[in-house]
C-alpha positions in Angstrom: -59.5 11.5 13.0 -57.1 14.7 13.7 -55.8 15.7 10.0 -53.2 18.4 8.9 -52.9 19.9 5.6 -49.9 20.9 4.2 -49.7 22.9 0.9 -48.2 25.7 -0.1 -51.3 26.6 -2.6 -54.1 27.9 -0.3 -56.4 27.1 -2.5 -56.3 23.3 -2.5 -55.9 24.1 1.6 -59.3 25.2 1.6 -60.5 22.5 -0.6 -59.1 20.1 1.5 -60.5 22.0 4.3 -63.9 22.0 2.8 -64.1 18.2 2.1 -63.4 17.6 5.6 -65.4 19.5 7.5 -68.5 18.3 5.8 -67.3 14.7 7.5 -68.3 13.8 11.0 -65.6 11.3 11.7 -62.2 14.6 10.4 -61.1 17.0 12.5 -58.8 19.2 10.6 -56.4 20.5 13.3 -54.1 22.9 11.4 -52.8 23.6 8.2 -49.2 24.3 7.2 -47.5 26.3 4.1 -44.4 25.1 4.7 -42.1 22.4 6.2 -41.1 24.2 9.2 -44.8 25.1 9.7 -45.6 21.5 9.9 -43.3 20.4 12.2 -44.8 22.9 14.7 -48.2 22.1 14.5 -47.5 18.5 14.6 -45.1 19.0 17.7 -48.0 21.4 19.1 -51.4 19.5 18.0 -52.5 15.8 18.3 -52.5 14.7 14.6 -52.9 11.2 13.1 -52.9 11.8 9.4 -50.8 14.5 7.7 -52.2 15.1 3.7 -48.9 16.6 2.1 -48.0 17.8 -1.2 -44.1 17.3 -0.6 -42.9 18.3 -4.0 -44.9 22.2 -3.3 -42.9 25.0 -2.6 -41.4 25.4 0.6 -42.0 21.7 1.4 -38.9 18.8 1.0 -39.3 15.1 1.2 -37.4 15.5 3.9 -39.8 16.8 6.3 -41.1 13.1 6.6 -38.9 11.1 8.5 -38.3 14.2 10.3 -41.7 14.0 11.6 -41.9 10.3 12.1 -38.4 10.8 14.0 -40.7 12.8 16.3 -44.2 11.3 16.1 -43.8 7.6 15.0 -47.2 6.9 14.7 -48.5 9.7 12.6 -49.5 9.1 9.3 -48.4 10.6 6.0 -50.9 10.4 2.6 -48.9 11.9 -0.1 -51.3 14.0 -2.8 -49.7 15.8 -5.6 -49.4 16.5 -9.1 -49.1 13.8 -11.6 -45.5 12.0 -10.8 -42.5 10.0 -12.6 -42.9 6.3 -10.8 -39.1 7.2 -9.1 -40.3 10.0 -6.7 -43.6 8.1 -5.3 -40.9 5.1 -4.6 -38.9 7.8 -3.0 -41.6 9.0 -0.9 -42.4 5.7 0.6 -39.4 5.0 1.5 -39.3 8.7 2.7 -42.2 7.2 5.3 -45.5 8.3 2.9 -48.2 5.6 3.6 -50.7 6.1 0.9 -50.7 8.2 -2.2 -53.3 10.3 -4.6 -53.1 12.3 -7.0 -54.0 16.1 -6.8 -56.5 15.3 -9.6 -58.3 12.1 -7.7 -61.7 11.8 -7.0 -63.4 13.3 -3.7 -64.3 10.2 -2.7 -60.9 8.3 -3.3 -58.9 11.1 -1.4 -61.7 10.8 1.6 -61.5 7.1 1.0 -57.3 7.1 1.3 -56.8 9.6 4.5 -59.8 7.2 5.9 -58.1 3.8 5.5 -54.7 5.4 6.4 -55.5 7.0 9.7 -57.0 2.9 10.3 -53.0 1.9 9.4 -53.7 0.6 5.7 -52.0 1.9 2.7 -53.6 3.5 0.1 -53.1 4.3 -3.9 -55.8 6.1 -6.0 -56.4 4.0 -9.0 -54.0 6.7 -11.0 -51.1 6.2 -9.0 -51.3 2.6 -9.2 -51.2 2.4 -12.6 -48.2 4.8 -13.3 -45.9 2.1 -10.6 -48.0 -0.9 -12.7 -46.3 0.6 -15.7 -42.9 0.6 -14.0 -42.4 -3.0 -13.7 
């Protein structure tokens, strides 16, 4: 599976980065520190699953159904910081598939970008329980 990173913190980049390339079955093919960045390398490089923090600096929500405009079948997993209920809603209906939480286990965030480049959605356990809370 062909993944791109998009942060603006390099840091969780190369985390990201790290987790990956210990797994046969991820390719990380690029890694963006901005919106406009991330629409190039997806226009330039095969990619199924995008892992974007969308509330980071120089990243909008709106980068999303700007790529999907352009690569419908791409995937989007959403990992940020802890989040009201209001702006994960927004982000799916921005075109986000699954969501974590910057905070997540290892295995939850491999487990998530797994079952979404497959065409599931996922929610980490966390993120679940803030929209439980919600209703």
């Amino acid at each position: 599976m062909r993944v791109v990173l998009a942060d603006s913190m390099s840091l969780i980049r190369v985390g990201l980065r790290t987790v990956f390339a210990r797994e046969s079955d991820f390719e990380v093919v690029g890694e963006a520190n901005s919106s406009e960045e991330l629409l190039s390398i997806v226009d330039n490089f095969r990619t199924d699953v995008v892992i974007i923090d969308f509330t980071a600096p120089n990243f909008s929500i709106d980068v999303i159904p700007e790529t999907l405009r352009r690569h419908p079948k791409l995937k989007f997993v959403a990992i940020t910081p802890e989040q009201e209920a209001f702006i994960i809603v927004d982000a799916m209906k921005a075109g986000v598939h699954s969501y974590v939480k910057k905070d997540c286990s290892l295995q939850e965030i491999k487990d998530c970008v797994e079952e979404t480049g497959k065409g599931n959605k996922f929610f980490c356990g966390q993120i679940l329980e803030k929209l439980g809370r919600t209703h």
